[in-house]
C-alpha positions in Angstrom: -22.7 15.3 284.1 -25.1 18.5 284.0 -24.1 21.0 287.1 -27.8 20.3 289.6 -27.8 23.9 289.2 -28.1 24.9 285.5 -31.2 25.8 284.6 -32.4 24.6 280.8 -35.0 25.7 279.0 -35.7 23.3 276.5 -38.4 23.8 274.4 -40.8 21.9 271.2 -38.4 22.7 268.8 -39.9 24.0 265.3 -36.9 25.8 263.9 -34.0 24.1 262.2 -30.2 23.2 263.7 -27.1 23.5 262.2 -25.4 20.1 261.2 -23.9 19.9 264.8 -20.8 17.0 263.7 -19.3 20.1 261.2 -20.8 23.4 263.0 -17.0 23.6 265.1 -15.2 22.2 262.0 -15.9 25.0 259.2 -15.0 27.7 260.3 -15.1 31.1 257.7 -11.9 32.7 258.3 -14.1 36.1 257.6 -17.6 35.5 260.2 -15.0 34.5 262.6 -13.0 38.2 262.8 -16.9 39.8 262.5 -17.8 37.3 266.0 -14.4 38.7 267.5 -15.1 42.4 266.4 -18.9 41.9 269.0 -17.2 40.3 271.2 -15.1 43.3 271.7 -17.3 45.9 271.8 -19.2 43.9 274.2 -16.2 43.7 276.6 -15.8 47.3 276.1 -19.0 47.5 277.8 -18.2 45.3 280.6 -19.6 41.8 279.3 -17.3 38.9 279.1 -17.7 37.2 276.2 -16.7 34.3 274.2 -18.8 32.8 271.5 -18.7 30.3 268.7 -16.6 31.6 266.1 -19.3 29.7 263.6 -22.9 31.6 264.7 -22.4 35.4 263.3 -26.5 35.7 263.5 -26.7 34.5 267.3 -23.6 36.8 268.1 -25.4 40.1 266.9 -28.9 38.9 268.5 -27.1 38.7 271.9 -25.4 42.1 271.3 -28.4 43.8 270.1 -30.0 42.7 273.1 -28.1 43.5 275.6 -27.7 47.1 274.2 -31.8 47.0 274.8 -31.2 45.8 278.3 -28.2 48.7 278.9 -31.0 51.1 277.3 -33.1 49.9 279.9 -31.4 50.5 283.1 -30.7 47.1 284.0 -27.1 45.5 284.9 -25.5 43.7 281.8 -24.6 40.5 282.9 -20.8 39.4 283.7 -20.0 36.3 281.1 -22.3 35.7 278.1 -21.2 32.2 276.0 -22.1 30.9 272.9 -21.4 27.1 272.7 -21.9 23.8 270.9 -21.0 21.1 273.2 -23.0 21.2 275.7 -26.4 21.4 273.7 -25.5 18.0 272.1 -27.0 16.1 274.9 -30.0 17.5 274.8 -29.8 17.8 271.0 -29.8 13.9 271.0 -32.6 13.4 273.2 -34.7 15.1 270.9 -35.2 18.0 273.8 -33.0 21.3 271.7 -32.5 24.0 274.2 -31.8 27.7 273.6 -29.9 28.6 276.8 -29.1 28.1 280.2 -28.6 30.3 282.8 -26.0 28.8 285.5 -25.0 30.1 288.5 -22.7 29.0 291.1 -22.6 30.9 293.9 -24.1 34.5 294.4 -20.7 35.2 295.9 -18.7 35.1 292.5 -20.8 36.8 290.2 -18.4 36.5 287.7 -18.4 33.0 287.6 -22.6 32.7 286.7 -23.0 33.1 283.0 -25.6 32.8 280.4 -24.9 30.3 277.9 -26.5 30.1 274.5 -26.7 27.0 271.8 -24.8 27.9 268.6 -26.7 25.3 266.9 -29.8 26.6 266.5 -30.3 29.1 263.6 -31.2 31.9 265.1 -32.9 33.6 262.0 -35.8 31.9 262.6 -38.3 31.9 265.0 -37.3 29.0 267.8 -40.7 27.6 269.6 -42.8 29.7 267.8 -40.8 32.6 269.6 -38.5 35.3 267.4 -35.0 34.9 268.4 -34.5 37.9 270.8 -37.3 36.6 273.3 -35.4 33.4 274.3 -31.9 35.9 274.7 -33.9 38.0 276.9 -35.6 35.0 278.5 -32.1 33.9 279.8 -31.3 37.4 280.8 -34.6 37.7 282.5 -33.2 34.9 285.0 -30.0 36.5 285.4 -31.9 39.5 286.4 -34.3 37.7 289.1 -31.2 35.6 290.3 -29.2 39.2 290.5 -32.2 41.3 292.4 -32.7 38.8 295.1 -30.3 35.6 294.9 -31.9 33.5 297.9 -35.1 34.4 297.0 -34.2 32.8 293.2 -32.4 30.0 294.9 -35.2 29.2 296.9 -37.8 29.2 293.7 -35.5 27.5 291.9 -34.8 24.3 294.3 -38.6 24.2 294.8 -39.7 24.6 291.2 -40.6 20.0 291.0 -42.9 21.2 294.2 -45.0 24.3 292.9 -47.6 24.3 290.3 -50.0 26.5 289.4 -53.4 26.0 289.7 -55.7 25.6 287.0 -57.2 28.8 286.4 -54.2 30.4 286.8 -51.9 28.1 285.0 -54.8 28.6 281.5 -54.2 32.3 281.9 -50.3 32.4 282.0 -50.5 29.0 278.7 -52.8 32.0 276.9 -50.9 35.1 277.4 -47.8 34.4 278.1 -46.5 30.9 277.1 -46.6 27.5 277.7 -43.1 27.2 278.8 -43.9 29.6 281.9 -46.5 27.2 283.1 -43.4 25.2 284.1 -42.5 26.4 287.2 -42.3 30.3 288.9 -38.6 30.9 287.4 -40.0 30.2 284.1 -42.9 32.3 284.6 -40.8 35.7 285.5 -38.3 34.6 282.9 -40.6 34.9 280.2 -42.9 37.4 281.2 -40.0 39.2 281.3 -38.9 38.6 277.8 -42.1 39.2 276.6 -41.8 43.2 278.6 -38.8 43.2 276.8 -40.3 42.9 273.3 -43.7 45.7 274.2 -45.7 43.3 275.2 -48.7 43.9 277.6 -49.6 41.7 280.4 -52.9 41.3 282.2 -53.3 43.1 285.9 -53.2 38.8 287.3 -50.4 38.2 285.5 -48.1 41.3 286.8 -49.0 40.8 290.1 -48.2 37.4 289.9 -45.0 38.6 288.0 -44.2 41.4 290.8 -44.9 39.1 293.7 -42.5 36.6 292.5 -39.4 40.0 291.7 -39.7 40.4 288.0 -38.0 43.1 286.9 -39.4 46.2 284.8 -37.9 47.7 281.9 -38.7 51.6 282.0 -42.2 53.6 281.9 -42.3 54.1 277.7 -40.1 51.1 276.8 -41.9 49.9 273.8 -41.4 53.4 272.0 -37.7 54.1 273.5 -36.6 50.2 273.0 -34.4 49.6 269.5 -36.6 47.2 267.3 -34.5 43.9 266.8 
């Protein structure tokens, strides 16, 4: 049984998975010390980490990014994962999903996390997305959850109730994405990614996008921000 409070973002898949019966099973002795080596540096930088010891590429997307969102000025977050398991649900119902942000209690920061699914490849772009937008997406809602956590909790438990009207809801399907027609935390989620990557927004969609908290990476951030 899902936690009520873990936040999925499935997605139309169009990339390819990893045979999930055999992804935890082979295991190369030499991509699992390479995993370990990120993992460490990462904890050296104050992020908790423990990921598949099968998913090399996914490992050194997460820590690319979050050297980008260090670069940036934002907080890193307390616990990234990498994981199998609990993708396979979603896997089966035809419904992949990149990540989940979960949260428990804005009390115990260290026991939200951001989760990502080791069996996606993550060389290839996922949902017509490249692979660093849908780590950043999941950060983004770290970041919205961190800035003001009743606020988030509030969007988030009223996300089946809101929806965009029409006009508004064609603009954010056109420039942003589709998936951030879904509900506000969607929308800040991937505008953010999308901030994260260069990308320009119109002066409806920021406002939208401040009103709601988004977070903004630095004045200059597509020329100082590391290419991934």
């Amino acid at each position: 049984k899902l936690n009520p409070q873990l936040t999925a973002d499935t997605l139309c898949f169009t990339g390819k998975i990893i045979d999930p019966f055999n992804v935890s099973k082979n295991v190369d002795p030499e991509i699992a010390l390479k995993i370990e080596k990120v993992e460490k540096e990462l904890k050296a930088a104050g992020v908790e980490c423990n990921f598949d010891k099968n998913n090399l590429v996914l490992a050194g997307v997460i820590k690319n990014c979050l050297h980008n969102i260090n670069k940036a000025g934002f907080q890193l977050p307390d616990r990234v994962v990498s994981e199998s398991e609990i993708f396979l649900p979603f896997l089966m119902l035809g419904k992949p999903a990149t990540g989940f942000f979960k949260f428990i209690d804005p009390k115990k920061p260290q026991e939200n996390q951001i989760i990502y699914n080791s069996l996606l490849n993550w060389e290839i772009p996922i949902d017509n997305q490249p692979p660093e937008h849908h780590i950043y997406h999941e950060i983004g809602h770290y970041l919205h959850f961190k800035a003001n956590p009743e606020m988030y909790l509030k969007l988030f438990k009223s996300a089946k109730e809101y929806k965009f009207k029409d006009e508004l809801r064609d603009q954010i399907e056109k420039e942003v994405s589709l998936k951030a027609t879904e509900n506000i935390t969607e929308f800040v989620a991937d505008v953010f990614a999308g901030l994260m990557q260069g990308k320009q927004y119109s002066d409806n969609i920021m406002r939208f996008y401040n009103g709601f908290g988004g977070q903004h990476p630095p004045e200059g951030w597509d020329v100082m921000r590391e290419k991934i």
